[in-house]
C-alpha positions in Angstrom: 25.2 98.0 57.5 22.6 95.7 55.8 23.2 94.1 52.5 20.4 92.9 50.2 21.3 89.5 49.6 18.3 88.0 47.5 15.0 88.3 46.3 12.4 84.8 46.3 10.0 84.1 44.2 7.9 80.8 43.8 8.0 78.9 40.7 5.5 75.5 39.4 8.5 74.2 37.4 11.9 74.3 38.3 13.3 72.7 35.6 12.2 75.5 33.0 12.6 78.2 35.5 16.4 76.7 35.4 16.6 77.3 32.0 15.0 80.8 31.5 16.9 82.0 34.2 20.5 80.6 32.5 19.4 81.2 29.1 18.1 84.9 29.4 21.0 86.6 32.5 23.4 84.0 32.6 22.7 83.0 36.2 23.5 79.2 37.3 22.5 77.7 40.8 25.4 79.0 43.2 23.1 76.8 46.3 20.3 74.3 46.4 18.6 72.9 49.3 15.9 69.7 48.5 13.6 69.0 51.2 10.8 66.8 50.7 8.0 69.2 50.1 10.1 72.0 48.2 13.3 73.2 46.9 15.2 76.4 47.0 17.3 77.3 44.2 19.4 80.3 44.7 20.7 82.0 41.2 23.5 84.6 40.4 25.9 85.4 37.8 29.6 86.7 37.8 28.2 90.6 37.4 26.8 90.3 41.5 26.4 88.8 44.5 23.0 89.3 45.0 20.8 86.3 44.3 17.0 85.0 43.1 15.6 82.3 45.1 13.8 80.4 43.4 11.0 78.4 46.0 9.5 75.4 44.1 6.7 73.7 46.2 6.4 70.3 45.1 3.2 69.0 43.9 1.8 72.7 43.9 -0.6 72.1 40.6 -2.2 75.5 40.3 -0.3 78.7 39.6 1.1 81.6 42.2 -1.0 84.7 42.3 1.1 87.9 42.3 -1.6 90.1 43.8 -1.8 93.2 43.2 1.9 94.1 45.3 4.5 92.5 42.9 6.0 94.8 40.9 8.8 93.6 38.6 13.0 92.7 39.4 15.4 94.7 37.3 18.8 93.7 35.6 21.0 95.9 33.9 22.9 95.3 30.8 25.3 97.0 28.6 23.1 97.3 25.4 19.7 97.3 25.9 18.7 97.3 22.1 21.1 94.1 21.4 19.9 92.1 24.3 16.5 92.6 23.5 17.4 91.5 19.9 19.5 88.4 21.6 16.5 87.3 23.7 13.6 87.9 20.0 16.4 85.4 18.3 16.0 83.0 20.8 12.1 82.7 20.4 11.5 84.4 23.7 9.5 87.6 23.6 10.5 90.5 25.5 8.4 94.0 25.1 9.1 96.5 23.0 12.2 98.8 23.9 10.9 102.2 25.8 12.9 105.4 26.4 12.3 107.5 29.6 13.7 111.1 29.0 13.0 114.3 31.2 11.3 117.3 30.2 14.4 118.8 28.2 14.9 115.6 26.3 17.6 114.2 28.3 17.9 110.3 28.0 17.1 108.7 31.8 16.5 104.9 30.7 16.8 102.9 28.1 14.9 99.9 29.1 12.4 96.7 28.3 10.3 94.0 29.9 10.2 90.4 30.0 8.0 88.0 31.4 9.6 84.7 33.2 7.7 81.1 32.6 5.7 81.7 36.1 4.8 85.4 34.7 7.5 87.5 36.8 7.8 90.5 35.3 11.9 91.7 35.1 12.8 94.9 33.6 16.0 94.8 31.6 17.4 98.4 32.0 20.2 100.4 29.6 23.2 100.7 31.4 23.0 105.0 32.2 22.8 107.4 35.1 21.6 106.1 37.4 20.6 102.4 36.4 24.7 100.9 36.9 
């Protein structure tokens, strides 16, 4: 049966990608492989197995396009509310928290966005329902 495994995305600065990455979901490089031209940097946390490759093309100056296809990647955390407030006291600046309900008022997510250095949009979803 197939297994998602990771997700890539290309970065201009590895370094600070590094750091957003650890600061914001706890994620520290599990592989890295340095070639001359680029680097892959593949990131996970103790919550999964499923990784972020980060692709760093060296000497890239200008900034990645992310077309009109790129959507956003999604964690989940406990507390949506707290970790938003977590991320505002460490200067970052995550969106405002949103609720999805259905029509009778029912809560289905809990849930905010953040933008990575490179501009990444990741959705930090409420631990409910369906979003585990």
């Amino acid at each position: 049966m197939p297994k998602l495994i990771h997700t890539m995305i290309r970065v201009q600065d590895l370094s600070r990608s590094l750091d957003f990455y650890g600061k914001v979901f706890n994620f520290t490089v599990s592989h890295r492989l340095d070639f001359p031209d680029f680097t892959l940097a593949y990131l996970r946390n103790d919550e999964a197995e499923t990784e972020i490759e980060l692709t760093w093309n060296k000497g890239r100056a200008e900034p990645y396009s992310h077309g009109d296809g790129y959507g956003h990647v999604a964690f989940v955390v406990d507390d949506a509310k707290s970790d938003r407030q977590r991320l505002l006291d460490m200067g970052l600046a995550p969106n405002d928290l949103r609720e999805f309900k259905a029509d009778d008022g029912t809560l289905i997510a809990r849930y905010f966005f953040i933008q990575d250095p490179d501009g990444y949009k990741i959705e930090v979803l409420e631990r409910h329902g369906h979003y585990r």
